[in-house]
Structure formats: structure tokens, C-alpha cells
C-alpha positions as a Markdown table, in Angstrom:
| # | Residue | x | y | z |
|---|---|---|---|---|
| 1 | Unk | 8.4 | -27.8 | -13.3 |
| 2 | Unk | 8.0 | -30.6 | -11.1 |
| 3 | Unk | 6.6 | -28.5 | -8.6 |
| 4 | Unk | 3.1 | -28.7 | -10.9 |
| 5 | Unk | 3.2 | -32.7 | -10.4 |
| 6 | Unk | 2.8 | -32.2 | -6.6 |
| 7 | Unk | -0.7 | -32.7 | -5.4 |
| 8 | Unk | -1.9 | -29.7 | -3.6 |
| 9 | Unk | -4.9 | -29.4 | -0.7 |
| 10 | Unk | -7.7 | -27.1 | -1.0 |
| 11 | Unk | -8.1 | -26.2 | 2.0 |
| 12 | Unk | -5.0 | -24.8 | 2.6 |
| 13 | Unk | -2.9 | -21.2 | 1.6 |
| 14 | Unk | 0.0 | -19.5 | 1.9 |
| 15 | Unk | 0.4 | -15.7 | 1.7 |
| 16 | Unk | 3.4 | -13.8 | 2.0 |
| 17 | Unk | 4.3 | -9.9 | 1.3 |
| 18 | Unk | 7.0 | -7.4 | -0.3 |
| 19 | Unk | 10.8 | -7.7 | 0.9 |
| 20 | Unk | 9.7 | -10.1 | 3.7 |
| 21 | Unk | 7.3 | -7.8 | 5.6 |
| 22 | Unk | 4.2 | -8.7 | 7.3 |
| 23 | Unk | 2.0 | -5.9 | 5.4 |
| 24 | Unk | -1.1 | -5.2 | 2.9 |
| 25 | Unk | -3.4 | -6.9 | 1.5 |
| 26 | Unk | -2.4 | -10.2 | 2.0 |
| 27 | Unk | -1.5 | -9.5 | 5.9 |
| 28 | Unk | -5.5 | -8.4 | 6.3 |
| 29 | Unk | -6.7 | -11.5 | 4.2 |
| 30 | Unk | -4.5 | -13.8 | 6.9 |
| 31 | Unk | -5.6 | -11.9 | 9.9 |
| 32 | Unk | -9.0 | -12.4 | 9.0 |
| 33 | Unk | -8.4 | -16.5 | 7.9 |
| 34 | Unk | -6.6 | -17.0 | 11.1 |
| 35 | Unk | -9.8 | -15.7 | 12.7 |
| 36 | Unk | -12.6 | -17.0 | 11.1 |
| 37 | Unk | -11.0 | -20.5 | 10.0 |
| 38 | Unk | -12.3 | -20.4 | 6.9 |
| 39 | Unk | -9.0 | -22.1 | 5.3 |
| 40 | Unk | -6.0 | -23.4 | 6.6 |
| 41 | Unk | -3.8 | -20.0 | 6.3 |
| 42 | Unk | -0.2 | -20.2 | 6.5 |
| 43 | Unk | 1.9 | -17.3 | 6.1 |
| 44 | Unk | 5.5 | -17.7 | 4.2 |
| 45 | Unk | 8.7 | -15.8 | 4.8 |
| 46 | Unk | 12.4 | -15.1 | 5.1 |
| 47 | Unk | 12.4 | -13.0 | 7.8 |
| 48 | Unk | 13.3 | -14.1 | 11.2 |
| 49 | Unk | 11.6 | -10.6 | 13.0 |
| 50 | Unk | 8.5 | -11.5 | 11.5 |
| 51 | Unk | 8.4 | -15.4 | 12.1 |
| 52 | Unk | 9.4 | -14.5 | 15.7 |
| 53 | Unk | 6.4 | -12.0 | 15.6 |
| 54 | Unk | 3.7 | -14.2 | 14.6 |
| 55 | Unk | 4.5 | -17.1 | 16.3 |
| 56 | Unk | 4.6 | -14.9 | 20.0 |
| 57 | Unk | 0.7 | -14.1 | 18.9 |
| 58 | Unk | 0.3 | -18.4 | 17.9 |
| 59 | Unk | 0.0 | -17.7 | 14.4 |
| 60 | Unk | 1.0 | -20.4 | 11.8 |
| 61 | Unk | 4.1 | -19.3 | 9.9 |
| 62 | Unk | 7.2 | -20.6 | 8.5 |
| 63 | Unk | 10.6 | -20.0 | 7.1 |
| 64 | Unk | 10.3 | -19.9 | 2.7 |
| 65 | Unk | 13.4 | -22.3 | 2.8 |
| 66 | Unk | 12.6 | -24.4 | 6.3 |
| 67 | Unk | 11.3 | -28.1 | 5.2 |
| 68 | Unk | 8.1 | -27.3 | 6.6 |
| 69 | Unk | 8.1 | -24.3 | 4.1 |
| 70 | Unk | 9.3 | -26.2 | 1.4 |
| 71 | Unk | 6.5 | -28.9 | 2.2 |
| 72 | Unk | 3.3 | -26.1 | 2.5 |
| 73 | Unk | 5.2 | -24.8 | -0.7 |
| 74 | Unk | 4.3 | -28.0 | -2.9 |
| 75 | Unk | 1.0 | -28.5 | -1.0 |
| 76 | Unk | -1.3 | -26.0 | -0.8 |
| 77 | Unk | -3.4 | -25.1 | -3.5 |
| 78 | Unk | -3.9 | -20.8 | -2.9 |
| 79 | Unk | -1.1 | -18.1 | -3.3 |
| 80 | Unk | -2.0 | -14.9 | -2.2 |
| 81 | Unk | 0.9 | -12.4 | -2.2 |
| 82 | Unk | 1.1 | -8.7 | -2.8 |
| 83 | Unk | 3.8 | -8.2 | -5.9 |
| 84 | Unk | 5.1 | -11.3 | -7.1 |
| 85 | Unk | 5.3 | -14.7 | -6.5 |
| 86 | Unk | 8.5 | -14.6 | -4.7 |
| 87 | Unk | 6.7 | -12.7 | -2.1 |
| 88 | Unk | 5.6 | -16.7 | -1.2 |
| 89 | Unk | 8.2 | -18.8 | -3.4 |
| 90 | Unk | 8.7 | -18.2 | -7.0 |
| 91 | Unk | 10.3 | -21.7 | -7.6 |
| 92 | Unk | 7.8 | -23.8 | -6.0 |
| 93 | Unk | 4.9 | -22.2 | -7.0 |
| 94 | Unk | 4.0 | -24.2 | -10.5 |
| 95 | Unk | 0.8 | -26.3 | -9.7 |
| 96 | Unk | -0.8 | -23.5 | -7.5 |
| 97 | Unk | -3.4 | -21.1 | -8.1 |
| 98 | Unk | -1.9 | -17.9 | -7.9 |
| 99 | Unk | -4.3 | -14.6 | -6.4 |
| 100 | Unk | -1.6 | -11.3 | -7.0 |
| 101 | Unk | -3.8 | -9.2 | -4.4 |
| 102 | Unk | -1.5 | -6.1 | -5.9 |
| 103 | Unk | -1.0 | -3.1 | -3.5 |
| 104 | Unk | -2.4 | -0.2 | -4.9 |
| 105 | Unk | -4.9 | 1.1 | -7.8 |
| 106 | Unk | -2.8 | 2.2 | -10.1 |
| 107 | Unk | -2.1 | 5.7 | -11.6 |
| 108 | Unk | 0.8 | 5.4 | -12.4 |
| 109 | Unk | 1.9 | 2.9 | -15.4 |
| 110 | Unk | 2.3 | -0.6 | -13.5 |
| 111 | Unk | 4.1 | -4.0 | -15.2 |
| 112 | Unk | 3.7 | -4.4 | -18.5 |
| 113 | Unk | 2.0 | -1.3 | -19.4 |
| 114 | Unk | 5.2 | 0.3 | -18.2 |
| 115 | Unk | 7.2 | 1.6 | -21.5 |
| 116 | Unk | 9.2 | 4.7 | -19.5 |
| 117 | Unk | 12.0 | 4.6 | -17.1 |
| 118 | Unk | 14.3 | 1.9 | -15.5 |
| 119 | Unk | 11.2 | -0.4 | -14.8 |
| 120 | Unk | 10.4 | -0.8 | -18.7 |
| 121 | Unk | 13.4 | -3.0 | -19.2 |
| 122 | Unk | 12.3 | -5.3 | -17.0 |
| 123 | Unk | 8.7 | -5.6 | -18.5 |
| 124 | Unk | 9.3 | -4.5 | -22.0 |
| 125 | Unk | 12.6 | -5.3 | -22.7 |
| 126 | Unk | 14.0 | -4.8 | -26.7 |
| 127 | Unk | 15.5 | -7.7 | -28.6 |
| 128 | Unk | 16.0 | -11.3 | -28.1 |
| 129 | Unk | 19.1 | -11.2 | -25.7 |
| 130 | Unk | 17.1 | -8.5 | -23.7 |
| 131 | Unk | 14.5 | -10.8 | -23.1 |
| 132 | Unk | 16.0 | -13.8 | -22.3 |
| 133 | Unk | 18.7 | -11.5 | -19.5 |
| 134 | Unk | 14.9 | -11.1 | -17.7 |
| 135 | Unk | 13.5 | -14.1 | -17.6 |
| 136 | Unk | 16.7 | -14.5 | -15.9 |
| 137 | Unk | 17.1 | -11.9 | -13.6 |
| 138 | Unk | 13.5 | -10.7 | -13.0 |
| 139 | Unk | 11.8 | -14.4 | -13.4 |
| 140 | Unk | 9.5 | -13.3 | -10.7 |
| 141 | Unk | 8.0 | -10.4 | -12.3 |
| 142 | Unk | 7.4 | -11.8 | -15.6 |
| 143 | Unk | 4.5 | -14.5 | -14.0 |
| 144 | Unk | 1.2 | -13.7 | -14.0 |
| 145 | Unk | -1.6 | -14.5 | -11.7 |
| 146 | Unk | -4.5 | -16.4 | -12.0 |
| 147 | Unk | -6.3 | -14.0 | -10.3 |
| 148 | Unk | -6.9 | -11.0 | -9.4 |
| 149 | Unk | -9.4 | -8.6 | -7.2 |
| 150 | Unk | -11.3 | -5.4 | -8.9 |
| 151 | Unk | -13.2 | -2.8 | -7.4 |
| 152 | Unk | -14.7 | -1.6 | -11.1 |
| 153 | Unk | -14.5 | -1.6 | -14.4 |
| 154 | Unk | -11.9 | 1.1 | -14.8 |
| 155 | Unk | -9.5 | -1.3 | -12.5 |
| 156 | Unk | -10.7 | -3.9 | -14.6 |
| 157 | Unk | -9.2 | -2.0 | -18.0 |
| 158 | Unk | -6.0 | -1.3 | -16.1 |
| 159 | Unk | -5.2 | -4.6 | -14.1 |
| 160 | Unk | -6.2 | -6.6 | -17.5 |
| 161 | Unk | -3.6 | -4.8 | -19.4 |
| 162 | Unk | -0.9 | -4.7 | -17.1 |
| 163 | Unk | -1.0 | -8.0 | -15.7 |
| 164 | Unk | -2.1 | -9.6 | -19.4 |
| 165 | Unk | -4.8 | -11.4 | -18.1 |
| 166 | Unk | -8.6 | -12.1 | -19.9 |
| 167 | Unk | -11.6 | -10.2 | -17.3 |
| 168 | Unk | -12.7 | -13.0 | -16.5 |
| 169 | Unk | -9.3 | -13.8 | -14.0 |
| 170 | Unk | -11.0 | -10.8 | -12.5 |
| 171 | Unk | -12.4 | -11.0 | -9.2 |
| 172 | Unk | -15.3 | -8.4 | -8.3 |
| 173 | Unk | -14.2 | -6.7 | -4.7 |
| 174 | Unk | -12.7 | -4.2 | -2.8 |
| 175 | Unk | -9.1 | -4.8 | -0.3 |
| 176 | Unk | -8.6 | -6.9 | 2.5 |
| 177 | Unk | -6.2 | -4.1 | 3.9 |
| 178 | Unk | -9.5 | -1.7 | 3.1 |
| 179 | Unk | -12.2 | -3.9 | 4.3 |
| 180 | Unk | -10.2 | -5.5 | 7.7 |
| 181 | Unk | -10.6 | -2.3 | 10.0 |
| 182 | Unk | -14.3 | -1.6 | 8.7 |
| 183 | Unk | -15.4 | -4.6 | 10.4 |
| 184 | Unk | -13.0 | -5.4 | 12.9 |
| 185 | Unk | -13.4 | -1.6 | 14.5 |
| 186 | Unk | -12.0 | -2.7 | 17.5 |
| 187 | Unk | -8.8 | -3.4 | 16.1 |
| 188 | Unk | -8.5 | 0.1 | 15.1 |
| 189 | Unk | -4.6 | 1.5 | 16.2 |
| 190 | Unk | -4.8 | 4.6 | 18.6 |
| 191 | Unk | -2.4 | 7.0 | 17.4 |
| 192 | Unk | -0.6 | 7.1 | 20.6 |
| 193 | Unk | -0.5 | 3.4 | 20.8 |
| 194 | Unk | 1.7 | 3.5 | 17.9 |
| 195 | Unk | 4.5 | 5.9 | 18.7 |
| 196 | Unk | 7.6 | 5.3 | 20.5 |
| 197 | Unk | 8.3 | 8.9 | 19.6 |
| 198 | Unk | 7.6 | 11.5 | 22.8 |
| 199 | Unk | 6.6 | 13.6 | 20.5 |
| 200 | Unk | 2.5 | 12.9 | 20.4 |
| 201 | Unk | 2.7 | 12.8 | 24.2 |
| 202 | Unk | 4.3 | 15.8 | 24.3 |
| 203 | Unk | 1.9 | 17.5 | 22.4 |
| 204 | Unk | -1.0 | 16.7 | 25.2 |
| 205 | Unk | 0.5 | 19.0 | 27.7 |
| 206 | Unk | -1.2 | 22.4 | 27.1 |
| 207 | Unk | 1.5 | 25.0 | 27.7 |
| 208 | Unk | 2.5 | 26.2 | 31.1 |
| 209 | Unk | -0.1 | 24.3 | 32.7 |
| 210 | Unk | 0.8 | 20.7 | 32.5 |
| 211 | Unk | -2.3 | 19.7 | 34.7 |
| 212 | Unk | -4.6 | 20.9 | 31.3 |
| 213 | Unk | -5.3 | 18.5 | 28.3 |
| 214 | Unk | -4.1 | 20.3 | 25.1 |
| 215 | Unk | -6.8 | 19.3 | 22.2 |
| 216 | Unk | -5.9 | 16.1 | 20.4 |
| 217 | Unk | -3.6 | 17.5 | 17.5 |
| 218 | Unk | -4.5 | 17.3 | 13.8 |
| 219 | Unk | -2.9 | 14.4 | 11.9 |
| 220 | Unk | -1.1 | 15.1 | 8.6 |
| 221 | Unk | -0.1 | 11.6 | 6.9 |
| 222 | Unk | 2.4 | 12.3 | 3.8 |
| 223 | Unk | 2.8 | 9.5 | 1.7 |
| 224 | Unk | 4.7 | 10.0 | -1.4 |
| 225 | Unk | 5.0 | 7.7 | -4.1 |
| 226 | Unk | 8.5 | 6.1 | -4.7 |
| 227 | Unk | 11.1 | 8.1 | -7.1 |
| 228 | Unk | 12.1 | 5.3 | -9.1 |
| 229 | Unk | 14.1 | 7.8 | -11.3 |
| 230 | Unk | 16.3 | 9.0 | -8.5 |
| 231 | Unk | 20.2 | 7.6 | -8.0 |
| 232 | Unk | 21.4 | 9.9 | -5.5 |
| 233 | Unk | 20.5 | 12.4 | -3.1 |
| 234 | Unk | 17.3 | 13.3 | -1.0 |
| 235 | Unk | 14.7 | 15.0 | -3.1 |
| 236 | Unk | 12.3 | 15.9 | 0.1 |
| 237 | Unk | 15.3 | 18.0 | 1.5 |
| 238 | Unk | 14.8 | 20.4 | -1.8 |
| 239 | Unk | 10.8 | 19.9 | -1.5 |
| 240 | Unk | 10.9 | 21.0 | 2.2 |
| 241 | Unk | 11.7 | 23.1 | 4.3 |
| 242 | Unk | 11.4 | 21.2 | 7.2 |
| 243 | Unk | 12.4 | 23.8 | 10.3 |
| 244 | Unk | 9.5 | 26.2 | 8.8 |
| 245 | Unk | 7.3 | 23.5 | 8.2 |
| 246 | Unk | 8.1 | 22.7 | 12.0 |
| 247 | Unk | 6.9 | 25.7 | 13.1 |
| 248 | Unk | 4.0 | 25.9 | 11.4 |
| 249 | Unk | 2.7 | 22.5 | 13.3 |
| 250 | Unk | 4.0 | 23.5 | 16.7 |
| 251 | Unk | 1.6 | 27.2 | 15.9 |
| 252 | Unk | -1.6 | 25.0 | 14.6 |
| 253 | Unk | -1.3 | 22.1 | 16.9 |
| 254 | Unk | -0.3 | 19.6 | 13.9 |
| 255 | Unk | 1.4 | 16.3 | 13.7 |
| 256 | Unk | 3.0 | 15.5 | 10.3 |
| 257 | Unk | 3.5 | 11.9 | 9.8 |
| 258 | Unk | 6.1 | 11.1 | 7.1 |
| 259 | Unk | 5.8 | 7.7 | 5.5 |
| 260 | Unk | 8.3 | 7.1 | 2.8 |
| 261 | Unk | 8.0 | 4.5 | 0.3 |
| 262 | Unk | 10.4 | 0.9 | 1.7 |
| 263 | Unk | 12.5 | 1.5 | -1.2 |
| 264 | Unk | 13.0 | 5.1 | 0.3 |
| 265 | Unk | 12.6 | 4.6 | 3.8 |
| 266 | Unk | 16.4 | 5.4 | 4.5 |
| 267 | Unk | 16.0 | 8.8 | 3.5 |
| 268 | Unk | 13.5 | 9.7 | 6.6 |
| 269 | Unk | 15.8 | 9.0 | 8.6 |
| 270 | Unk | 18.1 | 12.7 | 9.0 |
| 271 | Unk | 14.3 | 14.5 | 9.1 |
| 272 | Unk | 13.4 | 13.1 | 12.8 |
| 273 | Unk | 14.9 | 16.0 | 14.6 |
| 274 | Unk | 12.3 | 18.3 | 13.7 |
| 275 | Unk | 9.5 | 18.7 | 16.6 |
| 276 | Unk | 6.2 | 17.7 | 15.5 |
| 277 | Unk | 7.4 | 15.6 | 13.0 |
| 278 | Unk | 7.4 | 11.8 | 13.5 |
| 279 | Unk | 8.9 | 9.5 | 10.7 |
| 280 | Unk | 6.6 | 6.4 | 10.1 |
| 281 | Unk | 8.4 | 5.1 | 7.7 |
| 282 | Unk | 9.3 | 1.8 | 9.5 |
| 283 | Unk | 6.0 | 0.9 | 10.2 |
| 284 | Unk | 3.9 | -2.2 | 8.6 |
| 285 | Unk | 1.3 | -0.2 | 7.1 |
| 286 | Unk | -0.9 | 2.8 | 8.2 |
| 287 | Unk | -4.4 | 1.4 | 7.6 |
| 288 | Unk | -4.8 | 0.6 | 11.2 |
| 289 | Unk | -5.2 | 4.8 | 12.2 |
| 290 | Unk | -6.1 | 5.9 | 8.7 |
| 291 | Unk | -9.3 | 7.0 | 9.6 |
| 292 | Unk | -8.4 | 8.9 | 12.2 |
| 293 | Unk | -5.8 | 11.2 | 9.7 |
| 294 | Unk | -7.4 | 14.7 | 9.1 |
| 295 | Unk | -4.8 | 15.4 | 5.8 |
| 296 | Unk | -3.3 | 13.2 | 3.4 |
| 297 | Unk | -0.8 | 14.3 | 1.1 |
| 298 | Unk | 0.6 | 12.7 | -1.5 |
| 299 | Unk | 1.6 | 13.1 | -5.3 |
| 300 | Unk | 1.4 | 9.8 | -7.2 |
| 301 | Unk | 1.1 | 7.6 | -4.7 |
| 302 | Unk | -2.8 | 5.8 | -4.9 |
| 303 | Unk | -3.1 | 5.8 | -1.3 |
| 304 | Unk | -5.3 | 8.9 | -1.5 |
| 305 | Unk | -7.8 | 6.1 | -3.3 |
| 306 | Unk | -7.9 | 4.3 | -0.3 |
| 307 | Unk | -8.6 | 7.2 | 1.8 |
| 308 | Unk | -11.7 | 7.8 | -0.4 |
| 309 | Unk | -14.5 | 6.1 | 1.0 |
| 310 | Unk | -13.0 | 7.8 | 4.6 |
| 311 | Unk | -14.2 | 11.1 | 3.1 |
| 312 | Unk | -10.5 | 12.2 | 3.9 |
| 313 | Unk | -9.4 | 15.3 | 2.9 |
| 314 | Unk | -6.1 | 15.2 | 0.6 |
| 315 | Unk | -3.7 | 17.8 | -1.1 |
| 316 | Unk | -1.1 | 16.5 | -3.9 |
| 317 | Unk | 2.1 | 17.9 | -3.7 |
| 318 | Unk | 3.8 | 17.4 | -6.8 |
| 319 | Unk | 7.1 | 19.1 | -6.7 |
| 320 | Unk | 9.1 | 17.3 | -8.9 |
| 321 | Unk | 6.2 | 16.8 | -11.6 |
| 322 | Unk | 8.6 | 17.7 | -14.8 |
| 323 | Unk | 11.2 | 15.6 | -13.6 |
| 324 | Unk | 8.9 | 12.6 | -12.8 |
| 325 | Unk | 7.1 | 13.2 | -16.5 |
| 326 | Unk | 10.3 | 13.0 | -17.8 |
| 327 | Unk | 12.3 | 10.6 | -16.3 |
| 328 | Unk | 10.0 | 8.1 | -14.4 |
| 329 | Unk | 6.9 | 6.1 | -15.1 |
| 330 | Unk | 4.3 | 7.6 | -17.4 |
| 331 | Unk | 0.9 | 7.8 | -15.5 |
| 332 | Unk | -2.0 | 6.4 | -17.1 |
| 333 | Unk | -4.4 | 8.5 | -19.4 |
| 334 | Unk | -7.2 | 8.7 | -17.5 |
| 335 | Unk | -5.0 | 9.6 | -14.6 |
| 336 | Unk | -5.3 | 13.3 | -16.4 |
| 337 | Unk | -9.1 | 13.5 | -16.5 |
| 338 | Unk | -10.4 | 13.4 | -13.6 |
| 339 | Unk | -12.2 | 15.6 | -11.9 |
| 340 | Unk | -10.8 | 17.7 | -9.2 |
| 341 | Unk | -10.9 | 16.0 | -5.8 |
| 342 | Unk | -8.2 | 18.0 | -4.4 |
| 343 | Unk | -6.0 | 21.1 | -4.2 |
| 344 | Unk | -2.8 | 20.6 | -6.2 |
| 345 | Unk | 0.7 | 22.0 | -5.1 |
| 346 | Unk | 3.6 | 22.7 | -7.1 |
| 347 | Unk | 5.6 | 24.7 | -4.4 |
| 348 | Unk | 6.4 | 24.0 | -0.6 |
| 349 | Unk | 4.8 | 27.8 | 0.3 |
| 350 | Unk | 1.8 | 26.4 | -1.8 |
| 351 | Unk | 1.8 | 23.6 | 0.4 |
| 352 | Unk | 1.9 | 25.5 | 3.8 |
| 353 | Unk | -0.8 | 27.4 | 2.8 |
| 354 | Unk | -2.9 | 23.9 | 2.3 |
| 355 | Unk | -1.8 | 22.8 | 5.6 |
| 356 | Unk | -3.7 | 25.9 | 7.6 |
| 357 | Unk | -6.7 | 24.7 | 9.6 |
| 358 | Unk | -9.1 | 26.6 | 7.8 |
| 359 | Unk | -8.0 | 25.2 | 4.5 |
| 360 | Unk | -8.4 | 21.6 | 5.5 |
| 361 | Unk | -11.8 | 22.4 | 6.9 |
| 362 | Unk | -12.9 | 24.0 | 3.3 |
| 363 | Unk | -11.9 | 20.6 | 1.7 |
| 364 | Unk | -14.6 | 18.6 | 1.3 |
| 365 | Unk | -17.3 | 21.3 | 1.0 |
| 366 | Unk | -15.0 | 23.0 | -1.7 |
| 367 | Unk | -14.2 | 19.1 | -3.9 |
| 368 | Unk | -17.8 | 17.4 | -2.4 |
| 369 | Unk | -18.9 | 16.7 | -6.0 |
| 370 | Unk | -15.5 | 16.0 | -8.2 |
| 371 | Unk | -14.6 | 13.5 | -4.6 |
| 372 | Unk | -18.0 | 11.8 | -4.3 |
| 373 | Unk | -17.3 | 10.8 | -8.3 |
| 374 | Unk | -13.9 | 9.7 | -8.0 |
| 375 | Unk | -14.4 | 7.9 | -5.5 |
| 376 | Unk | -17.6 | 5.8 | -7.0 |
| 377 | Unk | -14.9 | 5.6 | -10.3 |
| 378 | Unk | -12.3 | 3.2 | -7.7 |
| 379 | Unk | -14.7 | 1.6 | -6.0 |
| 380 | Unk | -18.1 | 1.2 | -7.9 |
| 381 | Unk | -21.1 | 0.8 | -6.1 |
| 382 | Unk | -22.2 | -1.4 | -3.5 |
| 383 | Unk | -18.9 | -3.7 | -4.1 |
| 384 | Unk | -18.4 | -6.6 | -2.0 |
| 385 | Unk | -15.7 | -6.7 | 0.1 |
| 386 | Unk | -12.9 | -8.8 | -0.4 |
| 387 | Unk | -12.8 | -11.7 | 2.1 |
| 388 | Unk | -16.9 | -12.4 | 0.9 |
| 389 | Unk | -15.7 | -12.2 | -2.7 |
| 390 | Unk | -12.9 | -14.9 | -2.3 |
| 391 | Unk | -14.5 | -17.0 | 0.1 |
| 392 | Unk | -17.2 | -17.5 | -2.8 |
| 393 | Unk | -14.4 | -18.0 | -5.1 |
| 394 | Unk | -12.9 | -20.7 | -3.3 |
| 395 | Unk | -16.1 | -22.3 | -2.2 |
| 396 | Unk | -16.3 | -25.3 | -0.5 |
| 397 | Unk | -13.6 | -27.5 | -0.1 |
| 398 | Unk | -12.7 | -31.3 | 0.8 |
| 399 | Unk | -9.2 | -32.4 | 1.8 |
């Protein structure tokens, strides 16, 4: 509480991101601030990698519990974080104004609109004692923003809801993490800038003459969305069958790049063996090479709406869909309506199939119509982009 008495500058943020990474939206928005100036940006964290990371590349950031991180943390006036609060600091933040630039558009139920699974406790929880055990234990998930950004009215209904907040917290725009590449291009991340892996080097050679440049291999991102449902085991091991799906990239000239979800990331870690197939999963984010990916697969996960104004082709494979009606999050209602953007895969031979050259060149003649409306659903028309939006939200400031 007495963190609201401490008088806070305008013209200064903080941003900070999920389990201490440097990653998402609120990485782009800093990127971009520590660029253009626009606001003193100050990113907040409690990991050592990542304060040694930014500081090599003279970039203002400090440790959550250091005293200059304690001081920023009672002073500036702008949170922007990508979950919760504790992204920045959740017991210093009373005073501020507090932007929850969320990581993904939701299809599947998010905070409080979550009423299935292990995550509706911690939202919804029944009874009295319940209630107070979360305020406890989950503090950080139980405060809302102040604002948020929205793409459209649709995001509008669903962020409203499940962030109880009135429309007008709502902020008219599309990502930072969207928006940074599209006009920084020259940032862009070649694919072979990225990988410490062989394995894409590899790939160049063309057969028995070495002295010959192979064609540049087709990229195949799978990102599925985290199981929150499973205790044990490795549910891709029963979805795969990773030495035939091997094969069939080493025949087609394929790379599959397998990006688990953090709170999965472990289990990637026995599937790096296979040639062709390069685990990602350690990796800040993939927006930097996104456009340059020629498949996306995914089941829940709403990447795929970030790949949509790419024009990127994408196959859901949803291999565990009872199970994850059943026993995880329910997806949203309208989830189930829309119009078909993709091929849908129940079955890993149903998969392989997808993954044939010819398929993925079908794509987007075959979905041109249900894509182009999805698409204009997430993202509306003519939005502006995020670092315009907020600018104007801030406006100008005096310290």
C-alpha cells in the first residue's frame, strides 16, 4: 500500500516478461523505446543471463530486488509486462499504471473466464477459504490492468471478460512483437544465424557434390500449445513418430523446428537426435524468422493468429483433442465457428500427409477465402500498430 503514496515520473517505464525472460511483447515495445527515446524504458528482472545480456548491448536494466530496482519500482509511472505484474514487481506496483500487453489472442479460455482444469482454482476459486488461499498464493494473477491493447472487437469481448475490465481500458492496436519486425526489416533473424545446431548447415551441401548449393530447405515451425492437464510423461512421444517423421524431411528437403511451450520446454530435450529436426525450444521467441517459415503447426496454441497477416500456411494437429476437452481449459465459443483456415489433423499419418510439398503449396489457394476472414476477425482493418497506439496514449509528458 504505501507503494501508491510514492510519486512516480511520466516519463519513465519499466517492462519486464514471463519467468524472467527477455521475450514478447513487452521485449519489442523496449527495443523499440530504447530506439526511438520516446520514454525513459527500463527493463526489470531477476535474471542474471539476461541483465548480463542487455547491459553487453548498453541497454538500461536492473535487478527486481537491486536498490536501483527497488527505486525505478516506486518511480516510474508505466508497467508494461506480458502476464502479471510480477513479471515487473507485484509488491511495488500500487501507484502505477499498469499496461498487461498479454501474449496471445486467446482461444482458449484465459483468467477469469477459465472455469475448467487446474487453472480454475486459481481464478474461480469456490468458497470463502478458497478465495482467501489465492489472494495468497496467486496474489499476482488476481490484479488487473489498467490497460490493455486490442486488435478488434472480438478481442475486445474476450480480453473484457477475462481480465474484468470496462472497453474503455481498451487500447485500439495490434503487438509490439507483431509490428517490431515489419518495420525494423533489417532486424529480421536469418535462419542460419540462429542455429548452433549443424544441422541447417548440413542441409546446404547437395549430396555427393559438396561444391553444389542444395536449395534452401522448407521450414516447418511446430508450436503446440501447453498441456496444462498433463502430470507425467511426454505426450509428443505418443503423437510422433519422430524416426519416420525424420525421414520424411531428409526425402523433401524439410527442416522441422519444434518449439515447446517454457512450461514444457524440458520435454524437447530427448527428440534432438533426430536429423532434420532442430529443438527451438530455448529460444526468446520466433518472431524474428517467422516470416520466413513455410508451415506452421499447431493445435491450440494462437500463434497461428500471428502468422495471419504473413499469409502463412498452417495445419492443426490436435492429437489429444478428447483429452484436452476433457481435462484442460475449455476453448472459447466462437473458437468453434470459424471458418476453415486450415487442414485439421487428428492422427500423425494425417499429419505426414499435410507435411508433403504439394500439400503446403495447395494451402492457401485451397483456405484463400475462410483465411483472408479470419484473419480480418483478429486483426480488423487498417489497425494501428501498437507503439503509435501507446505513444498517443501516453502523450506528452513533463518530469
Amino acid at each position: 500500500m504505501l507503494a501508491a503514496l510514492s510519486p512516480r515520473s511520466a516519463n519513465k517505464a519499466l517492462c519486464g516478461s514471463y519467468k524472467e525472460g527477455f521475450c514478447d511483447n513487452s521485449k519489442y515495445l523496449y527495443l523499440h523505446w530504447q530506439q526511438t527515446q520516446f520514454i525513459r524504458c527500463i527493463w526489470i528482472t531477476g535474471n542474471p543471463q539476461v541483465i548480463k545480456q542487455l547491459q553487453s548491448k548498453n541497454l538500461e536494466v536492473y535487478y527486481r530486488w537491486s536498490l536501483r530496482g527497488i527505486y525505478h519500482a516506486l518511480t516510474a509511472k508505466y508497467y508494461f509486462y506480458n502476464s502479471y505484474i510480477g513479471d515487473i514487481n507485484q509488491w511495488l506496483a500500487n501507484g502505477s499504471t499498469k499496461v498487461n500487453l498479454w501474449h496471445g489472442l486467446p482461444m482458449k479460455k484465459i483468467e477469469f473466464d477459465i472455469n475448467t482444469g487446474p487453472m480454475a482454482q486459481v481464478f474461480n476459486p469456490k468458497g470463502k477459504l478458497e478465495t482467501c488461499k489465492q489472494w495468497l498464493f496467486a496474489h499476482q494473477q488476481r490484479i488487473t490492468p489498467d490497460l490493455m491493447l486490442s486488435p478488434s472487437a472480438l478481442i475486445d469481448s474476450l480480453f473484457s471478460s477475462a481480465f474484468k475490465l470496462d472497453k474503455t481500458q481498451l487500447i485500439r492496436a495490434t503487438n509490439p512483437r507483431t509490428d517490431y519486425y515489419a518495420l525494423y526489416t533489417s532486424k529480421r533473424q536469418p535462419l542460419d544465424k540462429i542455429f548452433t545446431s549443424n544441422k541447417f548447415d548440413s542441409m546446404q551441401q547437395n549430396g555427393n557434390d559438396a561444391s553444389k548449393q542444395a536449395p534452401q530447405p522448407s521450414i516447418i515451425l511446430y508450436v503446440p500449445s501447453w498441456r496444462d492437464s498433463h502430470k507425467q510423461g511426454n505426450p509428443y512421444n505418443s503423437a510422433f513418430d519422430w524416426q519416420q517423421l525424420s525421414n520424411h524431411l531428409v526425402a523433401n528437403n524439410q527442416l522441422f523446428l519444434l518449439r515447446l511451450h517454457p512450461n514444457e520446454a524440458s520435454l524437447a530435450d530427448e527428440l534432438t537426435e533426430y536429423a532434420n529436426i532442430i529443438n527451438i525450444s530455448q529460444l526468446e521467441d520466433v518472431y524474428g524468422f517467422l516470416q520466413q517459415v513455410d508451415l506452421l503447426i499447431t493445435d491450440y496454441s494462437s500463434l497461428f493468429i500471428d502468422a495471419l497477416p504473413l499469409n502463412t500456411p498452417i495445419c492443426f494437429y490436435r492429437f489429444d483433442e478428447a483429452h484436452y476437452q476433457q481435462d484442460c481449459r475449455d476453448m472459447y465459443d466462437y473458437a468453434a465457428k470459424l471458418p476453415d483456415i486450415a487442414p485439421k489433423c487428428t492422427y500423425f499419418d494425417e499429419l505426414l500427409t499435410q507435411l508433403m510439398p504439394e500439400t503446403i503449396a495447395k494451402q492457401q489457394k485451397d483456405y484463400q477465402e475462410g483465411y483472408r476472414n479470419v484473419s480480418e476477425l483478429f486483426w480488423g482493418r487498417e489497425t494501428p500498430n501498437a507503439f503509435e497506439a501507446l505513444e498517443e496514449k501516453i502523450g506528452p509528458r513533463t518530469e
